[in-house]
C-alpha positions in Angstrom: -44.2 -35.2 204.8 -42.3 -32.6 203.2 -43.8 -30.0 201.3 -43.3 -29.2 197.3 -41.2 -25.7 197.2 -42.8 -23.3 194.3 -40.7 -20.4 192.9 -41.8 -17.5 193.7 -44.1 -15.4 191.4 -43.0 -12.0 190.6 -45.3 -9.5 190.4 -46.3 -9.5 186.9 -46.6 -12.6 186.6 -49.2 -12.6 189.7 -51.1 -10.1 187.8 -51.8 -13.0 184.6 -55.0 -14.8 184.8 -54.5 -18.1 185.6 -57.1 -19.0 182.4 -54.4 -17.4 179.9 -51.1 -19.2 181.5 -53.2 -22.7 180.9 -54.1 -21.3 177.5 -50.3 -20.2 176.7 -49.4 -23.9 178.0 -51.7 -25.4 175.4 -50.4 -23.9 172.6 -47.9 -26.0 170.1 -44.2 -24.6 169.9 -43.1 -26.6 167.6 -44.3 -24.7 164.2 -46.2 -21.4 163.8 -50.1 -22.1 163.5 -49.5 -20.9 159.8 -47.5 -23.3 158.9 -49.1 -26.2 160.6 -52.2 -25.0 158.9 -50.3 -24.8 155.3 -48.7 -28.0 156.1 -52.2 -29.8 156.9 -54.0 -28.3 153.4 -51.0 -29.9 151.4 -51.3 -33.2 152.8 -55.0 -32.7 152.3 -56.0 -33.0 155.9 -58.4 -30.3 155.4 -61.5 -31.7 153.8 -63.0 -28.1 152.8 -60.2 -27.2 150.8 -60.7 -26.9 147.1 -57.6 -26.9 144.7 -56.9 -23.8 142.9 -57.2 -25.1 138.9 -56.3 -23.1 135.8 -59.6 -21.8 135.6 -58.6 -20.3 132.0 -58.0 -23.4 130.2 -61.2 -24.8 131.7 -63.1 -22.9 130.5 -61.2 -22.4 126.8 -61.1 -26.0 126.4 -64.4 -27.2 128.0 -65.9 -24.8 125.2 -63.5 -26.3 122.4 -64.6 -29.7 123.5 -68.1 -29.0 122.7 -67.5 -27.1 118.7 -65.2 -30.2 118.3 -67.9 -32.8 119.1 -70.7 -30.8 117.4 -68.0 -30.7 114.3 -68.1 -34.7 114.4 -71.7 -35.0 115.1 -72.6 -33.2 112.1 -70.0 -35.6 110.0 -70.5 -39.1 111.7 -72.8 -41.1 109.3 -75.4 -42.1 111.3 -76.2 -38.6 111.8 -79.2 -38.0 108.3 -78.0 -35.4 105.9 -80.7 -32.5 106.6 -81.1 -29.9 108.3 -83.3 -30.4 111.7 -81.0 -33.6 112.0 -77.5 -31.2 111.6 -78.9 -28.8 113.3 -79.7 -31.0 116.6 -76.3 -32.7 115.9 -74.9 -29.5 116.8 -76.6 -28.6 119.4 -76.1 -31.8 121.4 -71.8 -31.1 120.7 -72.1 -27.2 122.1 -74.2 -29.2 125.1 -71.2 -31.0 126.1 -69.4 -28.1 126.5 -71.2 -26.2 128.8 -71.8 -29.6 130.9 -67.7 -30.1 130.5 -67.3 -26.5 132.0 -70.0 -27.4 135.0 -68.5 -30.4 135.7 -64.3 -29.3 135.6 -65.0 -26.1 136.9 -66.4 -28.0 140.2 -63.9 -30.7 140.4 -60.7 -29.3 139.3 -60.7 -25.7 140.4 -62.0 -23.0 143.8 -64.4 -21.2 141.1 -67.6 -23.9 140.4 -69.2 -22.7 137.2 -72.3 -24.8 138.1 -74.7 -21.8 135.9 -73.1 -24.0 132.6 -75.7 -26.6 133.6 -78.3 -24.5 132.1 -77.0 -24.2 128.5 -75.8 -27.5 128.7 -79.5 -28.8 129.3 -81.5 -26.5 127.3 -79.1 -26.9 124.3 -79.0 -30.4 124.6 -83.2 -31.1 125.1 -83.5 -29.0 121.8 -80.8 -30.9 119.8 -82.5 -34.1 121.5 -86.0 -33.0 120.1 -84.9 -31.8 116.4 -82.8 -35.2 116.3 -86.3 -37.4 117.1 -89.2 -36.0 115.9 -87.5 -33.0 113.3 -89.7 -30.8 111.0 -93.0 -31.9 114.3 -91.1 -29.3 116.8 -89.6 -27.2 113.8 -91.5 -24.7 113.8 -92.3 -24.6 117.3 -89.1 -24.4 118.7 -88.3 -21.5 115.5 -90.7 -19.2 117.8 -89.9 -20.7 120.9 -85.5 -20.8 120.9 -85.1 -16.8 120.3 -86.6 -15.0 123.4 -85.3 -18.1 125.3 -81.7 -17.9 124.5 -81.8 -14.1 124.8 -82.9 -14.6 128.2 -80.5 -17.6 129.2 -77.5 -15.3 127.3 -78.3 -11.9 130.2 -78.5 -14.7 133.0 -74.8 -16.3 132.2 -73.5 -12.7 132.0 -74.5 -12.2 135.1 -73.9 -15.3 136.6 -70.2 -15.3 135.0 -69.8 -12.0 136.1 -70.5 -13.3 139.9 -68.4 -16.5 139.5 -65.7 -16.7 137.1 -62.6 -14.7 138.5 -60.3 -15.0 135.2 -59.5 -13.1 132.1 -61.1 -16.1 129.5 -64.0 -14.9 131.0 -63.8 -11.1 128.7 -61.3 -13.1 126.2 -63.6 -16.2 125.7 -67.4 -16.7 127.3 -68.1 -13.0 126.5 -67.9 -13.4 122.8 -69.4 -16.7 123.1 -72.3 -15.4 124.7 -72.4 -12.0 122.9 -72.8 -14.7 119.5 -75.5 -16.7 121.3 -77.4 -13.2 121.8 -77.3 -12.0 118.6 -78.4 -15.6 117.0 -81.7 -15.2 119.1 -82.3 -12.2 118.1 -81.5 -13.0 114.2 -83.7 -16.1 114.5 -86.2 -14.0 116.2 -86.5 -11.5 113.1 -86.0 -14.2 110.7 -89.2 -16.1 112.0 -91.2 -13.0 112.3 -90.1 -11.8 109.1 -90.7 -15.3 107.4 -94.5 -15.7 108.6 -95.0 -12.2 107.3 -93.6 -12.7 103.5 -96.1 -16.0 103.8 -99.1 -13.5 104.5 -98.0 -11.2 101.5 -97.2 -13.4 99.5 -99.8 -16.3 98.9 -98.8 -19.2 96.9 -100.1 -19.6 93.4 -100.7 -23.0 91.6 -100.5 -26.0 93.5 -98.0 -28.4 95.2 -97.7 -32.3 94.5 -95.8 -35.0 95.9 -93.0 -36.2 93.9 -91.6 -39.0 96.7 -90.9 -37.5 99.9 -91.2 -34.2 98.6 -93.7 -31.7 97.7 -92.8 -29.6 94.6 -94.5 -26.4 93.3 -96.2 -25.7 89.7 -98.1 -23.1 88.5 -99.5 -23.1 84.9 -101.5 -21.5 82.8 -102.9 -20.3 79.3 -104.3 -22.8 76.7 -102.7 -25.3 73.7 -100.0 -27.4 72.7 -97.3 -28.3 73.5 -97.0 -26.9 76.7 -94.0 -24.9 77.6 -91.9 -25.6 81.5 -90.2 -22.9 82.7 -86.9 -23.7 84.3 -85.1 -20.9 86.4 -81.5 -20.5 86.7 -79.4 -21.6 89.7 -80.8 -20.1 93.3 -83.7 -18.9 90.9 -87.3 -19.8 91.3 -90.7 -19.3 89.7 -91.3 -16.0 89.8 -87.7 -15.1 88.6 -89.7 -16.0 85.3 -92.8 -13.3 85.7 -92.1 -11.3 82.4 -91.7 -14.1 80.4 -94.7 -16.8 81.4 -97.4 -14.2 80.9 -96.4 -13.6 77.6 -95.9 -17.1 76.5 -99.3 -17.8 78.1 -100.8 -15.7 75.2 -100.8 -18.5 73.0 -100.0 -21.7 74.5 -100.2 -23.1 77.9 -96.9 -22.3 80.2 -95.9 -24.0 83.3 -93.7 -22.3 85.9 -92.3 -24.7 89.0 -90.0 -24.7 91.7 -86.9 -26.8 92.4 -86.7 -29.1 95.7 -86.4 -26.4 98.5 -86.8 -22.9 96.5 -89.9 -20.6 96.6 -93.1 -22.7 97.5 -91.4 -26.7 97.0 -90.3 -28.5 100.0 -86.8 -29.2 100.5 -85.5 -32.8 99.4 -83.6 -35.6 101.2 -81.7 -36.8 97.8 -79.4 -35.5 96.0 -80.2 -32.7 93.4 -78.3 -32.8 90.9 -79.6 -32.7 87.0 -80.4 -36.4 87.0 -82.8 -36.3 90.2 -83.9 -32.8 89.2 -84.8 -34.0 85.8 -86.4 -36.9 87.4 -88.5 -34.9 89.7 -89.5 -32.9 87.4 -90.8 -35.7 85.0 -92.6 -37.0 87.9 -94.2 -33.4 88.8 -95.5 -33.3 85.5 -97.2 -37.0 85.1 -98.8 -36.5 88.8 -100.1 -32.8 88.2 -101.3 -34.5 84.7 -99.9 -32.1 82.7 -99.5 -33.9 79.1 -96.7 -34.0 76.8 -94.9 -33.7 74.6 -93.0 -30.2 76.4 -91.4 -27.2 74.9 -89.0 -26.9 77.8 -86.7 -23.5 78.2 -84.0 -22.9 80.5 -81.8 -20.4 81.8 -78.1 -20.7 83.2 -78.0 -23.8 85.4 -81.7 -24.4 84.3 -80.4 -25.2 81.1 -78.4 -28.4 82.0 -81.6 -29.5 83.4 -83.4 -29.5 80.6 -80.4 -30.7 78.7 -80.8 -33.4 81.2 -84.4 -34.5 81.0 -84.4 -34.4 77.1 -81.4 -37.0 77.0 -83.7 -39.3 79.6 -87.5 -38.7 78.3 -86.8 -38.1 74.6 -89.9 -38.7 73.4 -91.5 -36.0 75.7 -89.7 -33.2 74.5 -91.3 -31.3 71.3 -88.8 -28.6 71.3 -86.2 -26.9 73.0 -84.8 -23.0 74.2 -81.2 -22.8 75.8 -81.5 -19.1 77.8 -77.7 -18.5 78.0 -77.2 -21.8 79.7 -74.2 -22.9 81.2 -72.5 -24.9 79.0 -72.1 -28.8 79.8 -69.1 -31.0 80.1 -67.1 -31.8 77.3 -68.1 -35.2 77.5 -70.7 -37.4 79.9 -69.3 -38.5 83.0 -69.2 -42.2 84.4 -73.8 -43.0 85.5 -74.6 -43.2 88.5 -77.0 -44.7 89.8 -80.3 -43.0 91.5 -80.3 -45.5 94.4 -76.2 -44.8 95.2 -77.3 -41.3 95.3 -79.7 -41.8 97.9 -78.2 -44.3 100.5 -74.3 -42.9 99.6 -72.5 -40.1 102.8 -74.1 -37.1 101.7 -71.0 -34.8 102.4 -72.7 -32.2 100.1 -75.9 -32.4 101.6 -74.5 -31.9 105.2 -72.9 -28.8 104.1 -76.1 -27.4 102.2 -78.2 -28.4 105.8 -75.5 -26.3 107.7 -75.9 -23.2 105.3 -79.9 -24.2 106.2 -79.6 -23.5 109.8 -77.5 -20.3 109.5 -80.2 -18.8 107.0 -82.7 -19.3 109.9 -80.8 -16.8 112.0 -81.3 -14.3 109.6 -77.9 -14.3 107.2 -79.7 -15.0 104.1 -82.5 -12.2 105.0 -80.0 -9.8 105.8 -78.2 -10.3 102.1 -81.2 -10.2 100.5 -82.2 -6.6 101.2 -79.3 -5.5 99.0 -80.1 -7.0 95.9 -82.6 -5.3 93.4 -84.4 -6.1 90.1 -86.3 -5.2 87.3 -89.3 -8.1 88.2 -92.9 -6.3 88.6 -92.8 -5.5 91.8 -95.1 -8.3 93.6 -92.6 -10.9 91.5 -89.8 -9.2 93.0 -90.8 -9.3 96.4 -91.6 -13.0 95.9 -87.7 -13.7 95.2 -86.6 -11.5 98.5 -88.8 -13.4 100.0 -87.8 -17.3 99.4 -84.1 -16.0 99.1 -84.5 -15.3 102.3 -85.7 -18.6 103.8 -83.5 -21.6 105.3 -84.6 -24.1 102.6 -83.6 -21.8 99.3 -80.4 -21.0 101.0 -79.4 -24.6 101.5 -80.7 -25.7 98.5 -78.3 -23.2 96.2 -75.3 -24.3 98.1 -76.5 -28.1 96.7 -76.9 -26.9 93.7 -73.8 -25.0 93.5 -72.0 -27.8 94.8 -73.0 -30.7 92.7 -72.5 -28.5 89.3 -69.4 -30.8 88.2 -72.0 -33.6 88.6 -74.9 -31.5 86.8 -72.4 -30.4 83.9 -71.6 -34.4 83.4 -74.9 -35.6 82.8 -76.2 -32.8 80.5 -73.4 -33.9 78.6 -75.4 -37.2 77.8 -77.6 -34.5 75.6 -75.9 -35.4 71.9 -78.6 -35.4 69.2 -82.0 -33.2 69.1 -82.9 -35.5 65.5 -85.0 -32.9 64.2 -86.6 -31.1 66.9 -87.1 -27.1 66.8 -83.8 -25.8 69.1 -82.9 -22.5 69.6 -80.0 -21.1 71.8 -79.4 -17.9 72.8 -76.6 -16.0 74.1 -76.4 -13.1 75.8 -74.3 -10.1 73.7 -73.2 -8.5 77.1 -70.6 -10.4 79.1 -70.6 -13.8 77.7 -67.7 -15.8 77.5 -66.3 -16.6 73.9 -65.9 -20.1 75.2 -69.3 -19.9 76.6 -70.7 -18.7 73.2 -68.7 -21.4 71.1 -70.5 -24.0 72.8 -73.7 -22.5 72.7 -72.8 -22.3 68.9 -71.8 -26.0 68.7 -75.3 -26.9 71.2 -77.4 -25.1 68.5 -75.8 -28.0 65.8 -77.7 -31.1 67.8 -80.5 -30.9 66.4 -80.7 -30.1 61.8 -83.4 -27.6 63.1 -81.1 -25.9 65.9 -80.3 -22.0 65.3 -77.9 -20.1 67.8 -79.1 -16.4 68.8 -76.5 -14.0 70.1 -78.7 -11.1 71.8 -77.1 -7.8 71.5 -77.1 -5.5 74.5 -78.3 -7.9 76.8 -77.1 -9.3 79.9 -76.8 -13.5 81.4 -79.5 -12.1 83.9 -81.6 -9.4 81.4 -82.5 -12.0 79.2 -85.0 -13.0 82.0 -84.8 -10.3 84.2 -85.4 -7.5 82.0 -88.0 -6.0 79.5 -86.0 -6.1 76.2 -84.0 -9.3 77.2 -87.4 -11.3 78.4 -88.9 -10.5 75.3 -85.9 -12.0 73.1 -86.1 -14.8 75.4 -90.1 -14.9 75.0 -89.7 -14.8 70.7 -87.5 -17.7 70.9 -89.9 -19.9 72.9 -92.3 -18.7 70.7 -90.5 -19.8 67.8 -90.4 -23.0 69.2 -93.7 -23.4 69.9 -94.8 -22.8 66.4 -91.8 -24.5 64.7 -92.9 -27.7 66.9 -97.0 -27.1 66.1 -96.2 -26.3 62.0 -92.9 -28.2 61.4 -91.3 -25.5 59.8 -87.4 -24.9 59.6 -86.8 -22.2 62.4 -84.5 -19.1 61.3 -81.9 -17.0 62.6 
């Protein structure tokens, strides 16, 4: 047998382990390892590999997503038109956001964001719980939500800090966060800040339910006819402190508070002049007040009381118009109280939003810069329920729906008889404002029209010399309405 003939080995090559030159034999020449590598990731041979994403929009979007869904949450109609429903409407759209973000983040890109989870579920258990069971976790969750989102706002800095490797992180989840942190600790002032004014400032009178509601009124003094107090728009009660004491003196006067301002609750209908007039009407029969009323009001008050004497015209004795806003021209098409009620509330979705933003602390914040000339405990009375959710909403309703208010107090069109004095402020009125003040005064063949010199719209309540105009006219009334006497200029 012949033998196999090896080449002969030089002498380096006798030096190399024979454990490399199998190793060197092993080793693919066809393409770098590299390249094989790259080629196997594209073809997705690798099962580890992640894709690389636009991490960016991801996170951009995912957030858009989630103020686009609250947006339509808040407008969809089977969503109710107040605020713990809004506010939980919105909550549950910012949820989807964050779990949008979670889930994309993980699937679509090499940076998982999976810390979104946790806004996504806290936001979306308290939207969940406002949505069922409303003004029952209200108030818990007011003290509960503020050092809870301050905390879960440090945690995703530091958590996006870790994860996210991308410019929308300083351009886009840092302000988002930054606004989260600075709504806890607005709501967290605002709720302290609320359950302090309620210590200071006790309620007086009493509350009754009107239907659904519960409305404030405080009265007092002795006689007839009893005079009601209506404030101006965003006004309340106290607004009328230098004036009910001194009508009090000789007959009895009744101060109350529209749906949502100072002590009343806020209302599911629609408050315009019609359902304020009504509400009112049935404050006074369940608080057994008796009629027939002296009513006066001021500004928007006015078209309220314009209001309720063109529906209960037989309870109204008399009549003072405090610089009132004047009505419409003529009365605009009825509608009725049931349409109001079961009709998309666009108006009242919008007044619920301002709601929740006063409960950060907005409203309180604008409050500390405006001042009066109230005694001092009526004063702080009116910083105090301008600053709460349920005022704010309530004057962006009643702003709102003043077209609608200015329509029906134009149903008002004959006083018969009836004392009627209107008075307009010398200071800053309108000469539009005062000819129809001039041509309200002619309703009634015992109507006089009052132009107060060197007094302010606000003054004639607000102010020593202006409340005490405004108290000689109501006092006019009441004696013009008890004696039957022509009333004078």
């Amino acid at each position: 047998m012949s033998k196999v003939q090896f080449p002969a080995l030089t002498r380096r090559q006798q030096c190399v382990p024979n454990r490399a030159i199998v190793t060197a034999s092993r080793t693919p020449t066809s393409l770098p390892t590299s390249e094989h590598s790259g080629r196997d990731r594209d073809s997705g041979a690798d099962p580890h590999a992640r894709p690389q994403g636009h991490i960016g929009w991801i996170v951009a979007g995912s957030l858009a997503v989630g103020l686009l869904c609250a947006v339509l949450l808040v407008a969809a109609p089977f969503i109710p038109a107040n605020e713990d429903a809004v506010t939980g409407a919105v909550l549950c759209g910012l949820a989807l956001g964050w779990a949008l973000l979670a889930v994309l983040s993980v699937r679509l890109t090499d940076q998982p964001q999976r810390w979104a989870a946790a806004p996504a579920l806290l936001m979306g258990l308290g939207g969940l719980l406002l949505l069922e069971f409303g003004p029952t976790v209200r108030d818990v969750l007011d003290w509960a939500w503020p050092p809870v989102a301050l905390a879960l706002a440090i945690w995703m800095v530091v958590r996006a800090h870790r994860r996210l490797r991308s410019r929308s992180r300083r351009l886009v989840l840092y302000p988002v966060i930054a606004t989260l942190a600075l709504a806890s600790v607005g709501g967290g002032y605002q709720t302290v800040a609320t359950a302090a004014d309620g210590r200071a400032y006790p309620m007086p009178g009493q509350v009754f339910d009107v239907g659904g509601h519960r409305l404030h009124l405080s009265c007092s003094g002795s006689g007839a006819p009893t005079v009601i107090l209506q404030p101006g728009m965003g006004e309340m009660s106290s607004n009328m402190a230098l004036i009910a004491p001194a009508v009090a003196r000789g007959t009895r006067v009744c101060v109350y508070d529209r749906a949502g301002r100072g002590w009343s609750e806020a209302a599911d209908t629609a408050q315009d002049a019609e359902q304020i007039a009504t509400d009112l009407h049935t404050l006074l029969q369940r608080a057994d007040v008796d009629g027939p009323y002296v009513l006066a009001g001021h500004s928007f008050g006015g078209r309220y009381v314009l209001t309720y004497a063109a529906r209960y015209p037989d309870e109204v004795a008399g009549m003072v118009l405090i610089d009132t806003t004047p009505p419409a021209s003529g009365p605009g098409p009825a509608v009725a109280s049931s349409d109001r009620r079961d009709s998309y509330n666009a108006v009242g979705r919008v007044a619920a939003l301002a709601s929740a933003t006063a409960r950060l602390g907005v409203a309180r914040l604008q409050s500390q810069f405006t001042s009066g000339n109230l005694p001092s405990q009526a004063e702080g009375e009116v910083r105090a329920a301008t600053s709460t959710a349920a005022n704010f909403g309530s004057f962006v309703e009643e702003f709102a729906r003043g077209n609608a208010s200015a329509q029906q107090a134009a149903s008002f069109v004959d006083f018969a008889d009836k004392p009627l004095v209107v008075l307009t402020a010398g200071v800053g009125s309108d000469p539009s404002d005062a000819a129809a003040h001039a041509h309200l005064a002619t309703l009634s063949t015992n109507g006089v029209h009052r132009v107060v010199e060197g007094e302010t719209h606000q003054s004639l309540v607000a102010a020593e010399g202006g409340a005490a105009a405004t108290t000689q006219a109501i006092v006019d009334v009441v004696s013009s309405a008890r004696s039957g006497n022509q009333l004078t200029e």
